[in-house]
GUFI-421391 format. One line per 5 residues: their letters; for each residue x, y, z of N, C-alpha, C. Coordinates in Angstrom, 3 decimals, padded with zeros to 6 digits. Atoms other than C-alpha are relative to their C-alpha. Last residue first. Example, Ala and Ser with C-alpha at 12.3 -4.5 7.8 and 13.67 -1.06 7.14 Angstrom:
REM residues 2
SA = -000.820 -001.190 -000.060 013.670 -001.060 007.140 -000.770 001.090 000.730  000.890 -001.190 000.000 012.300 -004.500 007.800 000.900 001.200 000.000
***
This chain:
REM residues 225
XXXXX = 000.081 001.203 000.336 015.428 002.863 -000.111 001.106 -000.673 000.435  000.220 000.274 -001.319 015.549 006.273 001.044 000.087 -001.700 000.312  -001.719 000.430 -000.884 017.188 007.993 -001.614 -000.356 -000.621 000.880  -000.211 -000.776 -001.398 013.766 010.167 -002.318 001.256 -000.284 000.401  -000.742 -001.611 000.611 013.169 009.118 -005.876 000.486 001.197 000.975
XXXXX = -001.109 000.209 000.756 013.647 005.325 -004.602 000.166 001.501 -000.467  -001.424 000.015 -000.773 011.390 005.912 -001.483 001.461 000.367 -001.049  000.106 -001.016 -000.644 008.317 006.982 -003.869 001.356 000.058 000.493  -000.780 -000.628 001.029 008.949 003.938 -006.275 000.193 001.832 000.637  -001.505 000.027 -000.049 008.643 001.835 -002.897 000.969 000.656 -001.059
XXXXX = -000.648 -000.245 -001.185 005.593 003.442 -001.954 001.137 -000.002 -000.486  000.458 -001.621 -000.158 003.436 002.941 -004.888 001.468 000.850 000.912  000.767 -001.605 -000.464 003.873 -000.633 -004.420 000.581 001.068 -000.464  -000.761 -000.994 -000.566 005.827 -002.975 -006.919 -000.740 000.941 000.715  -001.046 000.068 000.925 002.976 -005.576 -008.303 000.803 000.702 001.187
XXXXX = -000.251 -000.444 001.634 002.356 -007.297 -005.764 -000.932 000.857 -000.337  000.558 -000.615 000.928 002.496 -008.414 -002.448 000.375 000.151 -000.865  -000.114 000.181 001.669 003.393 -010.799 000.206 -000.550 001.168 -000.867  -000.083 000.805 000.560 004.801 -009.241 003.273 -000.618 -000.431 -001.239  -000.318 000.874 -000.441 006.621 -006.874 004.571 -000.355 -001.302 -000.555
XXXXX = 000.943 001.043 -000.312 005.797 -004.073 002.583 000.961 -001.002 000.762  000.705 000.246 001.345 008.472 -001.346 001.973 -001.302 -001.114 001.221  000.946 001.276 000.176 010.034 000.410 004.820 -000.830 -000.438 -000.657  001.815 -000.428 -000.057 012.126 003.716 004.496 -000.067 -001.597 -000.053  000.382 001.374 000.628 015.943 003.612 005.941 -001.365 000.488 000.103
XXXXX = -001.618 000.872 000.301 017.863 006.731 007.484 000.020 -001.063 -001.221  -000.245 001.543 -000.033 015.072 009.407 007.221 001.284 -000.861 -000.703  -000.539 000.171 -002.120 014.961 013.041 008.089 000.539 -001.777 000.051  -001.292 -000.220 -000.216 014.428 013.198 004.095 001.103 000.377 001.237  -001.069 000.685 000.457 011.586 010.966 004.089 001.761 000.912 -000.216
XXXXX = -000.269 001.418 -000.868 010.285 012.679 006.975 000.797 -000.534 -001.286  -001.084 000.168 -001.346 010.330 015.804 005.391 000.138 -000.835 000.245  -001.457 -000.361 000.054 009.207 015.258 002.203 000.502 000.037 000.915  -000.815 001.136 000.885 006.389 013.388 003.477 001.223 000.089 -000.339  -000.182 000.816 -001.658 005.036 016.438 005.822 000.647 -001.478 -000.679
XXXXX = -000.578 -000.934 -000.914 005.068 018.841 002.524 000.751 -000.871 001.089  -001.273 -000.231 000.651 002.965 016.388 000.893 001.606 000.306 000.448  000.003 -000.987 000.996 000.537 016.426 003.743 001.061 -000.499 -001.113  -000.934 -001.120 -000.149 000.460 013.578 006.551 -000.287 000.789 -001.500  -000.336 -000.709 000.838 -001.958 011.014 007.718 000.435 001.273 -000.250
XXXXX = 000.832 000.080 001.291 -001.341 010.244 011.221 000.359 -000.177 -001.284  000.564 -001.198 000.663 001.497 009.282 012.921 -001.366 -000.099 -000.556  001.111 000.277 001.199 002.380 006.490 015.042 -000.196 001.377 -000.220  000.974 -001.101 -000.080 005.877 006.660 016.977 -000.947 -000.141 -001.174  001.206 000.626 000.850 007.811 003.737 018.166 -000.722 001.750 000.031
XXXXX = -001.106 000.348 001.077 011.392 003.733 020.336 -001.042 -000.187 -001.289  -001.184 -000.614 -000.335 010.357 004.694 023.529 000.676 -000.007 -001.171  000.152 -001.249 -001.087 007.825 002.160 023.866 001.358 000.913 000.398  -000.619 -000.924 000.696 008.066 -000.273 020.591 -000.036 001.449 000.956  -001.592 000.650 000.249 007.728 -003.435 022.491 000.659 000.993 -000.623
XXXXX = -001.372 000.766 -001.074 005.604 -002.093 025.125 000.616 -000.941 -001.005  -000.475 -000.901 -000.479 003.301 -000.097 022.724 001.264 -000.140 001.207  -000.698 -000.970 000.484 002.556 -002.606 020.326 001.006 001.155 000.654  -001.683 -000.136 -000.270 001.985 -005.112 021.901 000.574 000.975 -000.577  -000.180 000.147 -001.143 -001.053 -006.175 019.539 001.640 000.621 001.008
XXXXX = -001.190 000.881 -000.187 -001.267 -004.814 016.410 000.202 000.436 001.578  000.752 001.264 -001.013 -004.745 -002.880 016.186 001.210 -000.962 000.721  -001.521 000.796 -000.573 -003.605 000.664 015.091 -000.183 -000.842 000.496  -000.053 001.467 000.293 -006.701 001.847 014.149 001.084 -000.621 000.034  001.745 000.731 -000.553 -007.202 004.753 016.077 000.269 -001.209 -000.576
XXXXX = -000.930 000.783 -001.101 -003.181 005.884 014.933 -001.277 -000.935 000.657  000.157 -000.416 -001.125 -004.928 006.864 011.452 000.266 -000.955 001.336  000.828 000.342 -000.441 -002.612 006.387 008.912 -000.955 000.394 001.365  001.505 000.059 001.817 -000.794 007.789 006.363 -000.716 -000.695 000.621  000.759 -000.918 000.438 002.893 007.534 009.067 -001.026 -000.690 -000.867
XXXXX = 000.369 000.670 001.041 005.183 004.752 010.893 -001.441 001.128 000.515  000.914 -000.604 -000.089 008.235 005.843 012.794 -001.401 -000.241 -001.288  000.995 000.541 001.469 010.535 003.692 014.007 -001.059 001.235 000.139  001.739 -000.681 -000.436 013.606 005.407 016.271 -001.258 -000.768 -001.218  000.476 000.164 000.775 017.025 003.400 016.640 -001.520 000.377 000.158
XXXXX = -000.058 -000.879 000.628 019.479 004.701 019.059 -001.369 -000.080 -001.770  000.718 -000.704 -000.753 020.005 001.811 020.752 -000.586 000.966 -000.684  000.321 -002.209 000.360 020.919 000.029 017.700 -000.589 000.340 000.637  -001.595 -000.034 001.332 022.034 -003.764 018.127 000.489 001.122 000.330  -000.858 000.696 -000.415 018.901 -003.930 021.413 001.391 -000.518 -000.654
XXXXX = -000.479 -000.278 -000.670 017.242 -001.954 019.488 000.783 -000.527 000.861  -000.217 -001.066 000.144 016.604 -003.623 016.668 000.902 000.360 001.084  -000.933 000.132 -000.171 015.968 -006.539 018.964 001.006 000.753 -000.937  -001.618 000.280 -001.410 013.759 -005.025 020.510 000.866 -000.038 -000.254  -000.251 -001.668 -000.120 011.767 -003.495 017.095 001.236 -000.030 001.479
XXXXX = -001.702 -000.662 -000.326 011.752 -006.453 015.590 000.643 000.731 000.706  -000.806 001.454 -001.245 008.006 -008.050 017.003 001.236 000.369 -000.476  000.159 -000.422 -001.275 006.881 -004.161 015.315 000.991 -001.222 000.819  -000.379 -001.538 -000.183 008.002 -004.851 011.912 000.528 000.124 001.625  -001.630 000.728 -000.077 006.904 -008.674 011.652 000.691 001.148 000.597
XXXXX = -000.212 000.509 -001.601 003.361 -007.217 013.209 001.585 -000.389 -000.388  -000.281 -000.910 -000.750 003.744 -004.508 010.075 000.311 -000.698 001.607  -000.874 000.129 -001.221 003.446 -006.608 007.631 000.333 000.335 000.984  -000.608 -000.896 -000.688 002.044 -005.023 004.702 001.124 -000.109 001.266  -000.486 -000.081 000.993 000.256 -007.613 002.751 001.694 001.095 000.852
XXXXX = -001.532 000.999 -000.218 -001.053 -008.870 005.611 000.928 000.619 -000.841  -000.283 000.515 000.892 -003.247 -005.125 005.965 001.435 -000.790 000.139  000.158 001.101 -000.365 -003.581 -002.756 008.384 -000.102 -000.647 -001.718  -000.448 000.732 -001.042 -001.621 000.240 009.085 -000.364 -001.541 -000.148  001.307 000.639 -001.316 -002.110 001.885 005.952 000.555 -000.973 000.824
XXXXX = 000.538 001.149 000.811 001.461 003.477 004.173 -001.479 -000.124 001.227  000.806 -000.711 000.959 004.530 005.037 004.791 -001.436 -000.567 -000.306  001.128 000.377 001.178 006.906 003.180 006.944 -000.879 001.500 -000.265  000.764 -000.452 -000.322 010.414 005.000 008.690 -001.019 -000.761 -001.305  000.445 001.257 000.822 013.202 003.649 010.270 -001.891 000.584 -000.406
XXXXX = 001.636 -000.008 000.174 014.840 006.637 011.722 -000.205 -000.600 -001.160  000.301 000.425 000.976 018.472 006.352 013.268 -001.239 -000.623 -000.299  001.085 001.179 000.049 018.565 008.674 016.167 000.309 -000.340 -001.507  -001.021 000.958 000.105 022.151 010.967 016.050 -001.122 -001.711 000.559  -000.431 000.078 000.999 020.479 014.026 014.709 000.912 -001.621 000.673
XXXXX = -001.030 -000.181 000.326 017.186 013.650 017.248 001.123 -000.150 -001.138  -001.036 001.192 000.034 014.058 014.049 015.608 001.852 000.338 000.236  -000.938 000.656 -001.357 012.141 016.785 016.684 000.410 -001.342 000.085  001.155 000.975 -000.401 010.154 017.188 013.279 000.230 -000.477 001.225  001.448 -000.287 000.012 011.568 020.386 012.379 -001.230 -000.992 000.348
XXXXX = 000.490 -001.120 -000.933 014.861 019.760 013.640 -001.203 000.315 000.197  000.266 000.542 -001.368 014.870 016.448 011.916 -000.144 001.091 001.035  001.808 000.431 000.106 013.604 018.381 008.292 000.211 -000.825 001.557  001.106 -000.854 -000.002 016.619 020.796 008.885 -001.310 -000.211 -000.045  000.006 -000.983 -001.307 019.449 018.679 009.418 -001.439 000.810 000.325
XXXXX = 000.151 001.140 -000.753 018.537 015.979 006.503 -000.270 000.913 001.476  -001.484 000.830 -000.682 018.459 018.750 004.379 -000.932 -000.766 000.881  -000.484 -000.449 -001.021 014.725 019.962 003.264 001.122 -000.900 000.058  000.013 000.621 -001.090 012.975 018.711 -000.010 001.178 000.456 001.266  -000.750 -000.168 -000.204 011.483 020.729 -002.592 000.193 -000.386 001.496
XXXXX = -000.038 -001.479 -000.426 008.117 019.115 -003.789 002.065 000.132 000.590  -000.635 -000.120 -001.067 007.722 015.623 -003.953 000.512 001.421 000.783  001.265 -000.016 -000.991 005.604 015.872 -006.580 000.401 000.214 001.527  000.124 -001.071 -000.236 008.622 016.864 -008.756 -001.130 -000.301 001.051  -001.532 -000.442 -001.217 010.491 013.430 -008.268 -000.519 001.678 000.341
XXXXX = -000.715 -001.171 000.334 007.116 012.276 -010.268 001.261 000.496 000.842  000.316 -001.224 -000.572 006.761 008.563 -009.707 000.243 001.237 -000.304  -000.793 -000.930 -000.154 005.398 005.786 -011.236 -000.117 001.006 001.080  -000.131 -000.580 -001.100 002.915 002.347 -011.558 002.173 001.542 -000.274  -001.209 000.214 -001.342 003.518 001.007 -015.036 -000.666 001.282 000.845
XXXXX = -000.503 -001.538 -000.215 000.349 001.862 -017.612 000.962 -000.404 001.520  -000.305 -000.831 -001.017 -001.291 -001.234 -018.862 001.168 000.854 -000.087  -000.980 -000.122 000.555 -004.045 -002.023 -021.410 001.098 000.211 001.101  -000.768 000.059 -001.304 -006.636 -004.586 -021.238 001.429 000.970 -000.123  000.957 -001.047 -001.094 -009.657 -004.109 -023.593 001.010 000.014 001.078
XXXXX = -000.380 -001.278 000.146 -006.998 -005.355 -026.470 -001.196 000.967 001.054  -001.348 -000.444 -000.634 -007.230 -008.777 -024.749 000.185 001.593 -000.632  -001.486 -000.206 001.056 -010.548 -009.022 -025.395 001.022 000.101 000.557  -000.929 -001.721 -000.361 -013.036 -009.781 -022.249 001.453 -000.349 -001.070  -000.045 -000.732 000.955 -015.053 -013.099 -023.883 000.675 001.264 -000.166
XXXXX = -000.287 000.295 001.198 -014.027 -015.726 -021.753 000.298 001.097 -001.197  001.114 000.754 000.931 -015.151 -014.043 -018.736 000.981 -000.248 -001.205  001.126 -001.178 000.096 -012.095 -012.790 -016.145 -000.929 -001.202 -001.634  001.156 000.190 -000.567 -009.681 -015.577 -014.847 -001.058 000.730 -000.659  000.273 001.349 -000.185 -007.188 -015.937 -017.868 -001.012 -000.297 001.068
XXXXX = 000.403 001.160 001.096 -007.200 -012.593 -019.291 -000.414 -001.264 000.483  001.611 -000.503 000.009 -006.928 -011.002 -015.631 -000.542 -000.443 -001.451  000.581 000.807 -000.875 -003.790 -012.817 -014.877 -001.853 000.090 -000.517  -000.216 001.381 -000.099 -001.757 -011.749 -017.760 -001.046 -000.972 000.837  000.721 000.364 001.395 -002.970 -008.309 -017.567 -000.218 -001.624 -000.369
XXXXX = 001.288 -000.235 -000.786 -001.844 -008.569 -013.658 -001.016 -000.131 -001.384  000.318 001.153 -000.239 001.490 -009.825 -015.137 -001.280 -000.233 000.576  000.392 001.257 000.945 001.884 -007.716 -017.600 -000.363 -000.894 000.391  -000.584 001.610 000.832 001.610 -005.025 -014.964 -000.415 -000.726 -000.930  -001.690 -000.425 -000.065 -000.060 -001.660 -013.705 000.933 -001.113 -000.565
XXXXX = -000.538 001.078 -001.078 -003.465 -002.759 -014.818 001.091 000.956 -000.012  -001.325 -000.097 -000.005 -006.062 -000.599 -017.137 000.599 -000.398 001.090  -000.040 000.030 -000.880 -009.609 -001.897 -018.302 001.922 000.248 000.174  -001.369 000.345 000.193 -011.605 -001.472 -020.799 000.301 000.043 001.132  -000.151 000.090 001.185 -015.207 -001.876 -021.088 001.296 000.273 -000.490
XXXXX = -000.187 -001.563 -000.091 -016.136 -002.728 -017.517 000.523 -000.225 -001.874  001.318 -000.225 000.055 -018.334 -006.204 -017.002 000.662 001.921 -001.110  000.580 000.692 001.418 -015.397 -008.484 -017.216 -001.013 000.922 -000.475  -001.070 000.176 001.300 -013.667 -006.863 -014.624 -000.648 -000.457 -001.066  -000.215 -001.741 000.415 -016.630 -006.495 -012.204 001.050 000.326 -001.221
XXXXX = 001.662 -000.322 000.603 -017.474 -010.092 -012.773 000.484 001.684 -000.263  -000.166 000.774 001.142 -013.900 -011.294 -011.545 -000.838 000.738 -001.138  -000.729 -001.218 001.108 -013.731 -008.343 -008.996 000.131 -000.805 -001.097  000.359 -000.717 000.869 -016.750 -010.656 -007.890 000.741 000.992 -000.400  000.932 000.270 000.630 -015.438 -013.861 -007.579 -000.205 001.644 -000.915
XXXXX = -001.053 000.549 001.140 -012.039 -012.640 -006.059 -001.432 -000.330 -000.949  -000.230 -001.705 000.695 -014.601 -010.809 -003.154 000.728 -000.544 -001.404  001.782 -000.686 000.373 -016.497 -014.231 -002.576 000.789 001.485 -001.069  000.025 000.836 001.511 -012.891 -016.140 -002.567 -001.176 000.989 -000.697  -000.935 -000.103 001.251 -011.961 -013.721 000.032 -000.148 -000.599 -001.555
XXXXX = 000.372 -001.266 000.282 -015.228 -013.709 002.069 001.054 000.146 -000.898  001.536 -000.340 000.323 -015.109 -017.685 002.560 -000.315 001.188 -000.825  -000.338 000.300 001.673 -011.460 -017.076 003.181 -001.055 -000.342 -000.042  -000.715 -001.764 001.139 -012.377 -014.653 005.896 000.562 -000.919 -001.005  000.557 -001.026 000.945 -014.850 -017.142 007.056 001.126 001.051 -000.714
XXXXX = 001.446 -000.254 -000.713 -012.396 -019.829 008.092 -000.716 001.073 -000.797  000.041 -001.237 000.235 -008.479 -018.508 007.198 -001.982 -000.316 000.443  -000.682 -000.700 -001.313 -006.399 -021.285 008.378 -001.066 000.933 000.427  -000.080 000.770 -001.569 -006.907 -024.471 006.048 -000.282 000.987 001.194  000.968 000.703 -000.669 -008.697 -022.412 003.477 000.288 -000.745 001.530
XXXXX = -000.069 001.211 000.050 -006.132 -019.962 003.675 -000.869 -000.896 -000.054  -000.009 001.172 -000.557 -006.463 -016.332 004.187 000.050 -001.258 -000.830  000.664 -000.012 -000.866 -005.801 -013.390 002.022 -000.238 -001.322 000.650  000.617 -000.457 -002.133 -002.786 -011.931 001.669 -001.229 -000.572 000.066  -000.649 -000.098 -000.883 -001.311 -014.110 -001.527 -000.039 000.699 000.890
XXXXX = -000.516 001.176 -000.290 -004.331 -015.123 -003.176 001.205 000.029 001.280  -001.068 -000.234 -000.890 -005.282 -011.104 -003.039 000.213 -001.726 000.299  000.178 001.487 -000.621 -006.501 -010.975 -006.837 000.603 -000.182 000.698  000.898 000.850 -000.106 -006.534 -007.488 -007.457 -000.536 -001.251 000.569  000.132 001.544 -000.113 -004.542 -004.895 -007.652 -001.127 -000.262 000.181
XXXXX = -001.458 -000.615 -000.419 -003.837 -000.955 -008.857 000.066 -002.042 000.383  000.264 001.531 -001.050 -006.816 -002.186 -011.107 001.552 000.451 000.805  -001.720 000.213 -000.014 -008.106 001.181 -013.436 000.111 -000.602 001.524  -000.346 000.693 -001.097 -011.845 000.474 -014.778 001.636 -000.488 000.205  -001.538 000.108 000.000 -012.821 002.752 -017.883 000.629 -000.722 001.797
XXXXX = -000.612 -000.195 -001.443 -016.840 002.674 -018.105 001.794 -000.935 -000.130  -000.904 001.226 -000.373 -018.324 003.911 -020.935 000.760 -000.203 000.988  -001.543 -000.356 -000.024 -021.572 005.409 -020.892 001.217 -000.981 000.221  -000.368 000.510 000.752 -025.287 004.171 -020.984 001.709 000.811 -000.651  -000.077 -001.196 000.656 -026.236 006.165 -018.113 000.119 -000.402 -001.122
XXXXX = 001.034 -000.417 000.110 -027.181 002.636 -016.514 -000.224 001.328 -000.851  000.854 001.098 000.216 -024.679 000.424 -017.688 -001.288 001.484 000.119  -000.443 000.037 001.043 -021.958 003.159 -016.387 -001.115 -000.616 -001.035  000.573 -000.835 000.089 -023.907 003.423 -013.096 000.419 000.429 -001.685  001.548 -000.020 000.045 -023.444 -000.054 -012.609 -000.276 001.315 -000.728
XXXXX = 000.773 000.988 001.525 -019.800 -000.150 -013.782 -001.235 000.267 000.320  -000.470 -000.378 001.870 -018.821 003.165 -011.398 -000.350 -001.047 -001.171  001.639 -001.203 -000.010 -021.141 001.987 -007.990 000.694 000.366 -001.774  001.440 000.058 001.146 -018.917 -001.191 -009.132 -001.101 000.610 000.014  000.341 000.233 001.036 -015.747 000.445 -008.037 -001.412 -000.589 -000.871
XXXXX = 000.039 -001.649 000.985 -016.786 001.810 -005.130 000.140 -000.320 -000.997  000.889 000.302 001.578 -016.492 -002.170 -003.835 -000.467 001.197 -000.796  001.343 -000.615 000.440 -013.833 -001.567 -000.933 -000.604 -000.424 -001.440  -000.084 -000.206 -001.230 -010.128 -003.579 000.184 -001.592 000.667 000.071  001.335 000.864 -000.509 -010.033 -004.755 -003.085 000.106 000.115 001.013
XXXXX = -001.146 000.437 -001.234 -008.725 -001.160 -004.925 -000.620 -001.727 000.961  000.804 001.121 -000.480 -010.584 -000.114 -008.140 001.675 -000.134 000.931  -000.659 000.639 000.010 -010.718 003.173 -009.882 000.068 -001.023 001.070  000.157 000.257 -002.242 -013.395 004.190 -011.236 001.378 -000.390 -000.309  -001.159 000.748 -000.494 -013.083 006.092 -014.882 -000.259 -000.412 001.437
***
């Protein structure tokens, strides 16, 4: 089984090596075709150059694997109609994105997970989940709010975790969200429950994506949404 993300190519160390052991290779697509984050021809210069390149070859890599599982009909949908002629439709099966409510482990009052994370009780905490970079994600719309946020809602804290703060590239960051912005690392299980249940409002993607992240079926078994 690989499983395939297009942000890395790990997946096709799993078809090659599939081919070569002579084994079968099960290829699961959380997404794929980033039309809508990745550049533009008009805009985007080499990185759409490199986007079309990568769309090429999760084309090939898809076609190559011997079944293949999507989270959507509509990603099945898609991947019939670009991928080789010959990829069956019964090689495509999918399995909806979920969440367990037990994974989440037993979750702390509201009182008791802001104590523990020194969040005041009368801050209202806006909180993402998630990698820092990526359009899909949004995060500069996020951040360029954060004044006038505050400037409604003094009192308004962002806090954005699962990443490492080193790559935090978004410009401005720290003088528009200074005082009112905190980067986390990646966090534990444990360290999730809390925050989402210290939390007022959780933050989905900003901008284009698909299918339903990961995330936002997380928030919904949390209340946070």
């Amino acid at each position: 089984l690989a499983q395939y993300h297009p942000h890395h190519f790990v997946a096709a160390c799993g078809v090659l090596l599939s081919k070569l052991l002579q084994v079968p290779c099960i290829l699961r697509i959380e997404d794929i075709w980033r039309e809508g984050v990745a550049p533009s021809r008009r805009t985007g210069g080499v990185g759409w150059v490199l986007a079309r390149l990568a769309n090429y070859l999760n084309e090939q890599l898809a076609s190559n694997a011997d079944a293949v599982i999507v989270v959507c009909s509509e990603w099945r949908d898609a991947l019939l109609l670009k991928s080789h002629p010959r990829f069956a439709p019964e090689r495509v099966l999918v399995t909806p994105n979920g969440h367990d409510p037990e994974s989440i482990g037993s979750q702390p009052s509201r009182d008791e997970a802001r104590a523990a994370l020194g969040v005041d009780h009368q801050q209202k905490l806006i909180l993402f989940l998630g990698r820092y970079s990526g359009r899909e994600y949004g995060l500069e719309s996020l951040i360029a709010s954060i004044p006038k946020v505050v400037e409604k809602v003094p009192e308004a804290l962002f806090v954005l975790a699962g990443d490492d703060p080193a790559r935090f590239t978004i410009k401005q960051a720290d003088s528009l969200g200074r005082g009112h912005l905190r980067l986390l690392g990646p966090l534990t299980r444990n360290q999730v429950a809390s925050w989402l249940a210290a939390a007022d409002m959780s933050i989905g993607p900003l901008g284009p994506t698909q299918p339903v992240p990961l995330k936002i079926k997380e928030y919904l078994v949390a209340g946070d949404l």
